[in-house]
Backbone as JSON, one array per atom type, in Angstrom:
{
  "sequence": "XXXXXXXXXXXXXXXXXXXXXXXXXXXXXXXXXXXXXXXXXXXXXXXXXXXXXXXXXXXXXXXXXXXXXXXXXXXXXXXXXXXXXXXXXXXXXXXXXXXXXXXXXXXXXXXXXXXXXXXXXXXXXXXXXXXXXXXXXXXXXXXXXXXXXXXXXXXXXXXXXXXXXXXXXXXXXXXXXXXXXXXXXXXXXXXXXXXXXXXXXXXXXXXXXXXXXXXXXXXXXXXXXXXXXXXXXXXXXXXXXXXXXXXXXXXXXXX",
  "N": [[19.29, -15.16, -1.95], [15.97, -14.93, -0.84], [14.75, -13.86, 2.25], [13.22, -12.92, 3.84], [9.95, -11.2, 3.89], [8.23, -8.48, 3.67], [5.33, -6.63, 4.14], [2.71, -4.44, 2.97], [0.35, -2.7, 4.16], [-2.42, -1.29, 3.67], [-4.56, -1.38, 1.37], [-3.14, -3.54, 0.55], [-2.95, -6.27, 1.84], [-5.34, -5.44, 3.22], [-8.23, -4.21, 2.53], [-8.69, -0.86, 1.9], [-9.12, 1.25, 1.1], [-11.71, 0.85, -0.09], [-13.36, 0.63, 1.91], [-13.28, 2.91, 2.91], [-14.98, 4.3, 1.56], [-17.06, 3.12, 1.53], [-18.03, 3.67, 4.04], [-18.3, 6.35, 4.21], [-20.46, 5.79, 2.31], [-22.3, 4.95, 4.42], [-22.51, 6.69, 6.67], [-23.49, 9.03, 5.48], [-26.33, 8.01, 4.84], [-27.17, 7.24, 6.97], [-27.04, 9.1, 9.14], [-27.23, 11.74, 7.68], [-29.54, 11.17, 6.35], [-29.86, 10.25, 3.41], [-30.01, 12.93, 2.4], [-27.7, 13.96, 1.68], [-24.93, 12.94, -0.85], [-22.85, 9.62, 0.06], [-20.45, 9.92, -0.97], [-20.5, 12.4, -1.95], [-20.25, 13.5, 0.7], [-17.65, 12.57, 1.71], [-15.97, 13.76, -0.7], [-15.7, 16.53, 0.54], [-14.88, 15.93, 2.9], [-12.36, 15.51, 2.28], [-11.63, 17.87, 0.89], [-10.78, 19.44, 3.21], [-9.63, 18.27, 5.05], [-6.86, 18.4, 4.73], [-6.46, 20.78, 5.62], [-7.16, 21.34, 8.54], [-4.98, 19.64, 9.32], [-2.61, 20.92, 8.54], [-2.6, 23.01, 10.35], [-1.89, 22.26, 12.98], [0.46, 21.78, 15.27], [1.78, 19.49, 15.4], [2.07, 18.58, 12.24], [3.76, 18.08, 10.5], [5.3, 15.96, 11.64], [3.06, 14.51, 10.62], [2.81, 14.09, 8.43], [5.13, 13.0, 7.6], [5.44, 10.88, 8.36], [3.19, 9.85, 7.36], [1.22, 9.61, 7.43], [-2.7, 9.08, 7.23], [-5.03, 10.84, 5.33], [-7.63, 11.47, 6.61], [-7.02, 11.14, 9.46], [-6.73, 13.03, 11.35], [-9.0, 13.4, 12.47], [-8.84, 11.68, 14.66], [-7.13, 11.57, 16.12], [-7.08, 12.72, 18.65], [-8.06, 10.43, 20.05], [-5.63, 9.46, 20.7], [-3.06, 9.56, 23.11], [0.09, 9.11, 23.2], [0.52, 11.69, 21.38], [0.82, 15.12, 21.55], [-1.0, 17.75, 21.61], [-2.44, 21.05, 20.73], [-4.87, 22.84, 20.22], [-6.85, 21.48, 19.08], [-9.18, 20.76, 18.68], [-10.29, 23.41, 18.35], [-9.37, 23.91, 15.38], [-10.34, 21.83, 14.29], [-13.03, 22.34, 14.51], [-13.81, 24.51, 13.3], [-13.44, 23.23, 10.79], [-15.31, 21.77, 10.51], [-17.19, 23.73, 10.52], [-16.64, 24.41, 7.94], [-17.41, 22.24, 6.22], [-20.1, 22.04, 6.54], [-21.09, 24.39, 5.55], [-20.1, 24.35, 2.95], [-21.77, 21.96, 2.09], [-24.24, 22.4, 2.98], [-25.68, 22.36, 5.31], [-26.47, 21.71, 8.68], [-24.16, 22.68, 11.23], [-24.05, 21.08, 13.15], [-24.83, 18.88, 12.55], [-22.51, 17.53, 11.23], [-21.0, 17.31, 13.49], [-22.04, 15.13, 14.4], [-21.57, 13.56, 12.07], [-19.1, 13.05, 12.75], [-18.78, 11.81, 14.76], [-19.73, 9.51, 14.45], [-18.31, 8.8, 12.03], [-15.74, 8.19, 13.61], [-16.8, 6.15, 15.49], [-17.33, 3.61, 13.65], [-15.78, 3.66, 11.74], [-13.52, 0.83, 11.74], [-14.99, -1.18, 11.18], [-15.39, -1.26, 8.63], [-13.68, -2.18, 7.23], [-12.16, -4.64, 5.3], [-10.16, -7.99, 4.64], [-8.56, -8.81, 1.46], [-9.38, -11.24, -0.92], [-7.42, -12.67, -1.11], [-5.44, -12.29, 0.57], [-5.39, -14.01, 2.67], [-4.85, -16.87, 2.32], [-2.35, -15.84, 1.28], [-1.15, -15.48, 3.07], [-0.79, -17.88, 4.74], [0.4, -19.49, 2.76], [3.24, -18.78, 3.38], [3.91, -19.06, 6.03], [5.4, -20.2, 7.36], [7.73, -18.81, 6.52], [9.79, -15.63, 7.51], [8.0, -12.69, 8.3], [6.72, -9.85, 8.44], [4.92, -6.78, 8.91], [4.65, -3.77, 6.75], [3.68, -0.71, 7.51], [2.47, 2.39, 6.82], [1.49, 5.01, 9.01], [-0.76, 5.97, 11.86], [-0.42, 4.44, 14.57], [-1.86, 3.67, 16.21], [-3.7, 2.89, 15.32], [-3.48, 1.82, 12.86], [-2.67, -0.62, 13.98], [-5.47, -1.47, 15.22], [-6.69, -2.2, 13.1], [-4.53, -4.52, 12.47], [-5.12, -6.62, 14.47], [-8.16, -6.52, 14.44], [-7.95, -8.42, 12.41], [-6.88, -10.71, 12.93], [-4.22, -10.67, 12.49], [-1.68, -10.26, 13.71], [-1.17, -12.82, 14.5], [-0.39, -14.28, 12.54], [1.48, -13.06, 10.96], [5.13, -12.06, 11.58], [5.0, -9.75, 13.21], [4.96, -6.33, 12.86], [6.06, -3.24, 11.62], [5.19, -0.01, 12.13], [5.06, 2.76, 10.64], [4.76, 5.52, 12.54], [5.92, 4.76, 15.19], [8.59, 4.53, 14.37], [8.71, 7.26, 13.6], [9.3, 8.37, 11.26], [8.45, 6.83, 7.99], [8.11, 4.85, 5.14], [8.55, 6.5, 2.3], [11.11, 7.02, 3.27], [14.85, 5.7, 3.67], [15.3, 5.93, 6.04], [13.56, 4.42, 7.81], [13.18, 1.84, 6.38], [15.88, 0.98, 6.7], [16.46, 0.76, 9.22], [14.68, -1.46, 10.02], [15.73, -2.92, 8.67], [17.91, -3.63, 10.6], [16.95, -4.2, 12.6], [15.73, -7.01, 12.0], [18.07, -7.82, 11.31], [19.58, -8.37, 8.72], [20.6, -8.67, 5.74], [19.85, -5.65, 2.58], [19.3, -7.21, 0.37], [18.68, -9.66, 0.91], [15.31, -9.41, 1.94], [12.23, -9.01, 0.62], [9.73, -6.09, -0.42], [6.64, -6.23, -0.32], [3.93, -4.36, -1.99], [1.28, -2.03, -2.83], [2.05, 0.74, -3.21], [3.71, 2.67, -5.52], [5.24, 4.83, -5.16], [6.05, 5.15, -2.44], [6.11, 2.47, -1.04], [7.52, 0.68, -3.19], [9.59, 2.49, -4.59], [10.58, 3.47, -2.35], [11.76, 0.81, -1.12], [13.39, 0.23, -3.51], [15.9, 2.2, -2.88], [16.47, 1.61, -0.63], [18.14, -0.34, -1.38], [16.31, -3.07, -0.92], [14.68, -5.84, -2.51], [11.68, -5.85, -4.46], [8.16, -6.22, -4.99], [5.03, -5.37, -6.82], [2.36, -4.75, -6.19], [-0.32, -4.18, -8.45], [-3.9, -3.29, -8.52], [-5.57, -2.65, -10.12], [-4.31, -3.02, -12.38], [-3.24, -1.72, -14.01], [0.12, -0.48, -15.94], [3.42, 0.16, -15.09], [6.76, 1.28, -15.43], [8.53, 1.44, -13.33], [8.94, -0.63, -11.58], [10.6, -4.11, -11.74], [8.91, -6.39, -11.35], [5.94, -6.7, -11.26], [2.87, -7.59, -10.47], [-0.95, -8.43, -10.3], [-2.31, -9.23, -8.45], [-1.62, -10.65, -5.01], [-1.54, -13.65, -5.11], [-0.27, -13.76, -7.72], [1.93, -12.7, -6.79], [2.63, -14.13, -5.11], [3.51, -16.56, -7.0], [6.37, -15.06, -7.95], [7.62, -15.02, -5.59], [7.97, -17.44, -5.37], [8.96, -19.09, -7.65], [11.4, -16.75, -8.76], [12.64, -15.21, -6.42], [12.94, -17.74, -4.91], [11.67, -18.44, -2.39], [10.7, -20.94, 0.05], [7.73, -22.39, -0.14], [5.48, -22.99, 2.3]],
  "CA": [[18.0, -15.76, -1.6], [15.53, -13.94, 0.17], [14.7, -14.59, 3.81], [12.02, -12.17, 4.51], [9.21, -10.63, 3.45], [7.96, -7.0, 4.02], [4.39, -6.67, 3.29], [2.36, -3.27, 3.28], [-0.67, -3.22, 4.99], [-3.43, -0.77, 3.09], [-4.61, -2.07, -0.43], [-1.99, -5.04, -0.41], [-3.75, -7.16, 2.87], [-6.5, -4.79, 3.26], [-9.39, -3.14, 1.41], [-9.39, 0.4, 2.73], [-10.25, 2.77, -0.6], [-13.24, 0.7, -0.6], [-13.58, 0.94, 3.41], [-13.68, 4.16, 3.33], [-16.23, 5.04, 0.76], [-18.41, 2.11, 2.48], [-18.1, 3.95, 5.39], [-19.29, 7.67, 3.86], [-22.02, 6.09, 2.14], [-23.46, 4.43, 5.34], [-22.42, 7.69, 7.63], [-24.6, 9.79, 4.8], [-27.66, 7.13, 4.74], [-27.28, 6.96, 8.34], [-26.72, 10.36, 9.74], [-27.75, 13.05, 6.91], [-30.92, 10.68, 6.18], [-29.53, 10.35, 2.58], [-29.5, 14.2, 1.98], [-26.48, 14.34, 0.8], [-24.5, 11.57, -0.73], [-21.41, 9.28, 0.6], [-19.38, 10.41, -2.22], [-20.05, 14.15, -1.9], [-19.54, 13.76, 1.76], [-16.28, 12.35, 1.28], [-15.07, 14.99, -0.62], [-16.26, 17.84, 1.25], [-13.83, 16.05, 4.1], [-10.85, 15.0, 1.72], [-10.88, 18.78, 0.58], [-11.02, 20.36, 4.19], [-8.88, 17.91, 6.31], [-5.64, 18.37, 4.78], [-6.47, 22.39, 6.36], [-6.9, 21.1, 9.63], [-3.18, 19.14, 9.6], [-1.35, 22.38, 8.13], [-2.49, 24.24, 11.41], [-1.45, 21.29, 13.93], [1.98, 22.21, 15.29], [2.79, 18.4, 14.29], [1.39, 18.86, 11.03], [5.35, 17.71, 9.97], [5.33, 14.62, 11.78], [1.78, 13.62, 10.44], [3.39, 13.91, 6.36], [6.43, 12.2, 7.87], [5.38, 9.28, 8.78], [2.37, 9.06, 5.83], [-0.66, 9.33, 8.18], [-3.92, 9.23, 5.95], [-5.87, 12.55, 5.34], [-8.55, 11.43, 7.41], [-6.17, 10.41, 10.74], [-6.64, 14.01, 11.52], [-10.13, 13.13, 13.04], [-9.04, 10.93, 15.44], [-5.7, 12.27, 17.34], [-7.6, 12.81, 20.43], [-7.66, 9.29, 21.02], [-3.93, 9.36, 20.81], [-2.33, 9.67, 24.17], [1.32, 9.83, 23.41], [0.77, 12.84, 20.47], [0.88, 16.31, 22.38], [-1.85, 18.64, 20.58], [-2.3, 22.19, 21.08], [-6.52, 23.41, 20.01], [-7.41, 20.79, 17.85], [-10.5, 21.0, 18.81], [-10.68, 24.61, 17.91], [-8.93, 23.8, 14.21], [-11.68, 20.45, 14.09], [-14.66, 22.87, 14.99], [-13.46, 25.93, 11.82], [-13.1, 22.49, 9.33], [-16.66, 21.34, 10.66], [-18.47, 24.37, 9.93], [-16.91, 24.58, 6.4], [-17.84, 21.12, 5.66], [-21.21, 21.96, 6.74], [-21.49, 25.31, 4.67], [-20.09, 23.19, 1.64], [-22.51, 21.03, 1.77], [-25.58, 23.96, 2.97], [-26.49, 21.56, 5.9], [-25.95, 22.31, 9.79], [-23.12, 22.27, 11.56], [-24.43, 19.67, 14.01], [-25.01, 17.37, 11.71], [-21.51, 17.4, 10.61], [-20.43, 16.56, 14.59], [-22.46, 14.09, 14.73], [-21.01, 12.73, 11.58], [-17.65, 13.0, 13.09], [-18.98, 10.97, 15.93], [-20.4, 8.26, 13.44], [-17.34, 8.21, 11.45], [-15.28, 7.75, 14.82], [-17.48, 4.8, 15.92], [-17.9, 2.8, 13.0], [-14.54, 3.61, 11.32], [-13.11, -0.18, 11.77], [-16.66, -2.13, 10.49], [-16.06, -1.56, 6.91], [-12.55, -2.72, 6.58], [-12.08, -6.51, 5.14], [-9.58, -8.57, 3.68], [-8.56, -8.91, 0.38], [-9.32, -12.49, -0.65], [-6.31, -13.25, -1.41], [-4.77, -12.53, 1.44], [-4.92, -15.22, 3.68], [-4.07, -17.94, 1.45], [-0.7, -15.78, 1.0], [0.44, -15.36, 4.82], [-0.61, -19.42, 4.96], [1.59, -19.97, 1.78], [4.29, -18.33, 3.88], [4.14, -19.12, 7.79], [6.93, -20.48, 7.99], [8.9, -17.59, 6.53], [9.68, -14.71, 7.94], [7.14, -12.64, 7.35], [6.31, -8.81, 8.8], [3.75, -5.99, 8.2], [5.41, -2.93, 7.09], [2.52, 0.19, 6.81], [2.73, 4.01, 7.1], [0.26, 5.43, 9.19], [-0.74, 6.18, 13.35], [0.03, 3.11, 15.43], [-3.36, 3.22, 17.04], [-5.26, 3.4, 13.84], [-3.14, 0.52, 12.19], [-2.92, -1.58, 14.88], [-6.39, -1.92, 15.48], [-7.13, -3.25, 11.73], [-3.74, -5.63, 12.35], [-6.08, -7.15, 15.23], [-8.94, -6.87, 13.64], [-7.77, -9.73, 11.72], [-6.13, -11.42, 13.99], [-2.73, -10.83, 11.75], [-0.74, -10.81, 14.53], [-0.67, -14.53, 14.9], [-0.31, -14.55, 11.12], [2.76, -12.81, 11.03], [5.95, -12.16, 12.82], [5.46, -8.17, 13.97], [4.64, -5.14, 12.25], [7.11, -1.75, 11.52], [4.64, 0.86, 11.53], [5.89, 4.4, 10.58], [4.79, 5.99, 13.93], [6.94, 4.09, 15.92], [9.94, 5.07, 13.99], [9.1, 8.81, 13.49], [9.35, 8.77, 9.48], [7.44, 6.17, 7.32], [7.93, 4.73, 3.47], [9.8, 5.76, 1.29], [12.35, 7.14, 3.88], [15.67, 4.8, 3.92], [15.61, 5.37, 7.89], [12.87, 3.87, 7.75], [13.69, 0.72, 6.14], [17.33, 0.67, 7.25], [16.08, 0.34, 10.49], [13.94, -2.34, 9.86], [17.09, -4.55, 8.25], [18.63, -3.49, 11.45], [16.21, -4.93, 13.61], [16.44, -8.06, 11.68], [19.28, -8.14, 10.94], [19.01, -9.16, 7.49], [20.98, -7.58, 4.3], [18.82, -5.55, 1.81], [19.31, -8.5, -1.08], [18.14, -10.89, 1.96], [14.65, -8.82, 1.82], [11.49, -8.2, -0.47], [8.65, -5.59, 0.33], [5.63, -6.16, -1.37], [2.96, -3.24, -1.5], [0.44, -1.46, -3.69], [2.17, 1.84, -3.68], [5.18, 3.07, -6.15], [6.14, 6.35, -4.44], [5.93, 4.75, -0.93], [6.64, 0.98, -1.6], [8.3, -0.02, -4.1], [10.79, 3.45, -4.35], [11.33, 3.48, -0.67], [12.67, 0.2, -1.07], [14.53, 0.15, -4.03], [16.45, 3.29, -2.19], [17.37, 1.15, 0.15], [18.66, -1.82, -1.62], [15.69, -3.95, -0.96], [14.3, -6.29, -3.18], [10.38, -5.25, -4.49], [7.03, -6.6, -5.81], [4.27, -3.75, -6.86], [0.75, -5.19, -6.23], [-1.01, -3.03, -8.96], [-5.02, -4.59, -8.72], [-6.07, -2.16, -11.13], [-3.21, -3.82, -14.17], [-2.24, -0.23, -14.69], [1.15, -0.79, -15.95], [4.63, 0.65, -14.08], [8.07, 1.24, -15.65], [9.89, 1.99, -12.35], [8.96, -1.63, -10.69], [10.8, -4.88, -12.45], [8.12, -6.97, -10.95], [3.97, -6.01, -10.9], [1.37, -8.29, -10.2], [-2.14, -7.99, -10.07], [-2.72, -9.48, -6.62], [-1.25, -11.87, -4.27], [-1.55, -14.98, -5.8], [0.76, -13.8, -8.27], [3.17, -12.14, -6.51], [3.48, -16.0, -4.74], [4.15, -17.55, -7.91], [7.43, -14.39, -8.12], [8.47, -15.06, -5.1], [8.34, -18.89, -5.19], [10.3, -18.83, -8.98], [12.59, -15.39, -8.78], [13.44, -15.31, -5.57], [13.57, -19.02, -4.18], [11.0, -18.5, -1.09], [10.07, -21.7, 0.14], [6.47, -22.52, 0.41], [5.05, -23.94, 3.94]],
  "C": [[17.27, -14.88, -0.58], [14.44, -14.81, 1.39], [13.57, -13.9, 4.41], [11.22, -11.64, 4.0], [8.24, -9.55, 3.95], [6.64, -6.88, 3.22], [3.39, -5.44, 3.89], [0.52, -3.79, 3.33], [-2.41, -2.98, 3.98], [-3.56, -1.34, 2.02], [-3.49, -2.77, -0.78], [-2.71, -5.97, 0.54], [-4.99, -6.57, 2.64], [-6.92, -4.03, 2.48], [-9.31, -1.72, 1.86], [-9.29, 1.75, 2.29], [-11.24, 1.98, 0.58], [-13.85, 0.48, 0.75], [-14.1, 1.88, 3.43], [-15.06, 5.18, 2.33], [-17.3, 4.06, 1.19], [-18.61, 2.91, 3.51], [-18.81, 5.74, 5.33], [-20.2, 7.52, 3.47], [-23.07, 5.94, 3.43], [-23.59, 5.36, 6.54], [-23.58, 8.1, 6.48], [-25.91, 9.36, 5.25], [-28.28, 7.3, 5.96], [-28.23, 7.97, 9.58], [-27.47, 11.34, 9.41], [-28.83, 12.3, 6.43], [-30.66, 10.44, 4.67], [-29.99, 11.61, 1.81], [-28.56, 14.34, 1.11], [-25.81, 12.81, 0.52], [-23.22, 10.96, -0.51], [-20.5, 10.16, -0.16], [-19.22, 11.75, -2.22], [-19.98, 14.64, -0.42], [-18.07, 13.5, 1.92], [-15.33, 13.0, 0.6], [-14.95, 16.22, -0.14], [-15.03, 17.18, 2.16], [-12.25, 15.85, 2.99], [-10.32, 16.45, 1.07], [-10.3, 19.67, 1.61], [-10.15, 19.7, 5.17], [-7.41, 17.97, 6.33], [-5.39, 20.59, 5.18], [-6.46, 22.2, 7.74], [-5.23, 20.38, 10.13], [-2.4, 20.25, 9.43], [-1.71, 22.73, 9.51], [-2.2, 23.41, 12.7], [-0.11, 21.63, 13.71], [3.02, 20.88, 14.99], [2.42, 18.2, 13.4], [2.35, 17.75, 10.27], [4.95, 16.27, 9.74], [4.13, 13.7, 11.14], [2.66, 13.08, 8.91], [4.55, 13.12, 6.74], [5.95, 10.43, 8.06], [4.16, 8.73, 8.03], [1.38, 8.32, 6.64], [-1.7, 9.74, 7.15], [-4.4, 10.45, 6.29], [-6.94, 12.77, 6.36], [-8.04, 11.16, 9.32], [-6.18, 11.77, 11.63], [-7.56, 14.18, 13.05], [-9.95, 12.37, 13.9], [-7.39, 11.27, 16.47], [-6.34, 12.29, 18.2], [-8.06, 11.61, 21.26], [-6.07, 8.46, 21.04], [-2.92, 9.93, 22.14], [-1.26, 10.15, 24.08], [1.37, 10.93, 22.29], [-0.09, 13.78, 21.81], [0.1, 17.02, 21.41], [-1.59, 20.04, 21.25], [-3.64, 22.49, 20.07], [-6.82, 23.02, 18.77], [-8.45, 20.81, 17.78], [-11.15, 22.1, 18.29], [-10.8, 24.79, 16.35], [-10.01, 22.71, 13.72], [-13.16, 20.91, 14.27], [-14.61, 23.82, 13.8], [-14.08, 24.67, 10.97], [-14.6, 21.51, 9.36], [-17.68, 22.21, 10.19], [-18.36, 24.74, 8.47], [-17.32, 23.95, 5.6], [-19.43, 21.5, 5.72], [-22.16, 22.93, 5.74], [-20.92, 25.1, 3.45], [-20.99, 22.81, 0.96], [-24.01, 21.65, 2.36], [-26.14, 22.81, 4.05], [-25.46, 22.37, 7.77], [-24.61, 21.88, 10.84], [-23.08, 20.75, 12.46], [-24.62, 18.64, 13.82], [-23.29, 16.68, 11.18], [-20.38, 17.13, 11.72], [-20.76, 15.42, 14.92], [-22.11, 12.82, 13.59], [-19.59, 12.52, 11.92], [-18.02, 11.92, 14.16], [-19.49, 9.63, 15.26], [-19.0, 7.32, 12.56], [-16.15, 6.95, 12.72], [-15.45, 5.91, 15.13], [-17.34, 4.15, 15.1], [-16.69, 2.77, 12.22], [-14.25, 2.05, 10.69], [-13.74, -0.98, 11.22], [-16.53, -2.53, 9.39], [-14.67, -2.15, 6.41], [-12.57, -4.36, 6.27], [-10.85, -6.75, 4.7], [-9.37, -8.93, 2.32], [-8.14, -10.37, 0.11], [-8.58, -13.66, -1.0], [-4.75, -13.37, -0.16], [-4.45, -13.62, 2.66], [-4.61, -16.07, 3.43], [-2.61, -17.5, 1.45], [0.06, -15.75, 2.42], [-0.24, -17.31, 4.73], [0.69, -19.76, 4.44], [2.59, -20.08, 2.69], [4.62, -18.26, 5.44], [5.03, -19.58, 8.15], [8.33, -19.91, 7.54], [8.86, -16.66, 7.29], [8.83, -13.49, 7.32], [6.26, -10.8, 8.13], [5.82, -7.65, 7.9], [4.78, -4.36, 8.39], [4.48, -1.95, 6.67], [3.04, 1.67, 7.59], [1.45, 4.06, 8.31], [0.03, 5.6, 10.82], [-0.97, 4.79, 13.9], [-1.31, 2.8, 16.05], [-4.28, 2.78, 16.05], [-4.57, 1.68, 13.18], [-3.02, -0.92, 13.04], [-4.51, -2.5, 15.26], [-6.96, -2.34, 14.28], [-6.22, -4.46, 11.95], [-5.19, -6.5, 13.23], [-7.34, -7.52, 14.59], [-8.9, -8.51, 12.9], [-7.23, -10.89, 12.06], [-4.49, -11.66, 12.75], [-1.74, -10.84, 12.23], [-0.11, -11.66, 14.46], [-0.23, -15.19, 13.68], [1.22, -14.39, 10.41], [3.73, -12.61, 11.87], [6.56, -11.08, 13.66], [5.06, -7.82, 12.7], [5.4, -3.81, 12.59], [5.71, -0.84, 11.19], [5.25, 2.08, 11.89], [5.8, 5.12, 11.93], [5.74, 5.66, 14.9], [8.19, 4.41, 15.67], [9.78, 6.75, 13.61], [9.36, 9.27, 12.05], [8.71, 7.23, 8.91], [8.49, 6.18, 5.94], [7.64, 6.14, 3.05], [11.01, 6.03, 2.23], [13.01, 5.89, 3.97], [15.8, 4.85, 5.25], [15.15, 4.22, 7.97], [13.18, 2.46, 7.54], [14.88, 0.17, 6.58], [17.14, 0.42, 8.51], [15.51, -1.06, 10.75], [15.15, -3.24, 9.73], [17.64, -4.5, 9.52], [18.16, -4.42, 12.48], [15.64, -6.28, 13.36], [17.13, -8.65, 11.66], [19.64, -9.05, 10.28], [19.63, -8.17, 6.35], [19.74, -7.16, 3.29], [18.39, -6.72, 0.79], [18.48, -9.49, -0.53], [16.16, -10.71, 1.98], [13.49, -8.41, 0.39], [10.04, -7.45, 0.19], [7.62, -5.46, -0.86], [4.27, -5.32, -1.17], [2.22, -2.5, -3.04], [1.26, 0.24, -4.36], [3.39, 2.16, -4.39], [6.17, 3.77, -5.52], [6.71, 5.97, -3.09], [6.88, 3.23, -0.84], [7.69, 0.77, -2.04], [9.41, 0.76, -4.46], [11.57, 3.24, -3.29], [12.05, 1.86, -0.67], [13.89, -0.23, -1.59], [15.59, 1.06, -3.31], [17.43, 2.85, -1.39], [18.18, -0.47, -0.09], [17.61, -2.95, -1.43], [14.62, -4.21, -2.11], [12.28, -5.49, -3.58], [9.53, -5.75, -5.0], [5.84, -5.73, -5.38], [2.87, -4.81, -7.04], [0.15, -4.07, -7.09], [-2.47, -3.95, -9.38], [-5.48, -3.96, -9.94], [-5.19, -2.66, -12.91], [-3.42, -2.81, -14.73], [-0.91, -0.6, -15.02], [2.19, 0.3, -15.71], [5.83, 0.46, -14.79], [8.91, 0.96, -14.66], [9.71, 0.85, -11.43], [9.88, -2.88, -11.9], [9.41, -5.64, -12.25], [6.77, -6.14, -10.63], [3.25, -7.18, -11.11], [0.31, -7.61, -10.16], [-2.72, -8.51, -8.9], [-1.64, -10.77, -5.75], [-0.87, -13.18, -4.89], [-0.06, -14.76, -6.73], [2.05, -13.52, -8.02], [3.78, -13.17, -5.24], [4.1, -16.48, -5.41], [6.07, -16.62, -8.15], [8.39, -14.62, -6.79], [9.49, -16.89, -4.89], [9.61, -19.06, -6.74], [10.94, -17.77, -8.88], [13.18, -15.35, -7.27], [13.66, -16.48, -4.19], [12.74, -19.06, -3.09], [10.63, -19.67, -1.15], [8.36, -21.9, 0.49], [6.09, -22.99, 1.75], [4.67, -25.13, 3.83]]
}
């Protein structure tokens, strides 16, 4: 019977694809006067920021622990990470974005300063989510997401999911991230809860739903798109359903 539930944070609670392309169109509109558009600002940074992480001497730890492409841009409000001339590596990947996209470099600080600010605004809930931590408040019931502790934290809040659930494992904190078995093995540890006892329910295969089989824990694959998955037993298409799997397959009581 399972006693807990492990639930991943990005596109399984939260919207935040569709955050983040809300958030380039209204930097573009905003910023570049609609010059250029969200979408081809967005890739101008999604081809140029995984050049700024290679030359960060924790470059490692960023892929370790399954910080987003864009998390790059915001280390310098990260206290306990130690840098070494990010600023210098964040000023090269500014003027290529800028000569990309044939516009001036200044414009392309000031969208860094836009993104910065406004970042948090465009994220929402997926509206299925709060019906499912209700379902389940009186299980055990923690947020398990990859990604920089400052950055994920302040969406948990955001939502006030705190009070919703009963803690959050985010990868930073432990120094490796989904799919690693540290990772998770740690987690049962700090439960202290057998894998069988355990299901982690999340959007991603490689990350998710691997990283847990790996470690013996149970799995349900949020796929919203109803792409279909060999390597999960269990796929839903959102929440709702992946209530009705846990309430019939694995016995969770409702609240």
């Amino acid at each position: 019977m399972v006693k807990t539930i492990l639930i991943d944070l990005d596109e399984t609670l939260v919207q935040s694809e569709k955050a983040t392309a809300d958030l380039f169109e209204k930097t573009a509109e905003t910023v570049l006067k609609g010059t250029i558009s969200g979408s081809d600002l967005r890739k101008a940074y999604r081809k140029y920021c995984l050049d700024v992480r290679s030359k960060m001497t924790f470059h490692q730890m960023l892929e370790q622990i399954g910080a987003g492409r864009y998390d790059c841009f915001y280390i310098d409000d990260i206290p306990e990470i130690k840098f070494e001339n990010i600023f210098k590596y964040r000023g090269a990947v500014e003027e290529k974005i800028a000569n990309e996209l044939k516009i001036e470099k200044k414009n392309i600080t000031e969208v860094n300063c836009f993104l910065k600010a406004h970042w948090l605004e465009f994220y929402k809930l997926y509206d299925d989510a709060q019906c499912f931590l209700d379902a389940f408040s009186s299980c055990n019931v923690f947020i398990a997401t990859n990604g920089l502790a400052s950055i994920q934290y302040q969406k948990i809040r955001k939502f006030n999911l705190e009070e919703m659930v009963d803690g959050a494992f985010v990868s930073q904190d432990f120094g490796v991230g989904k799919p690693n078995s540290y990772y998770f093995n740690s987690i049962l540890k700090i439960i202290k809860q057998e894998p069988e006892e355990v299901v982690m329910i999340g959007d991603s295969i490689s990350t998710d739903i691997e990283g847990a089989q790996m470690s013996g824990v149970n799995a349900i694959h949020i796929c919203r798109t109803n792409s279909h998955c060999e390597k999960t037993r269990f796929q839903v298409a959102n929440l709702s359903k992946a209530k009705e799997v846990l309430v019939d397959v694995f016995n969770v009581r409702l609240s």
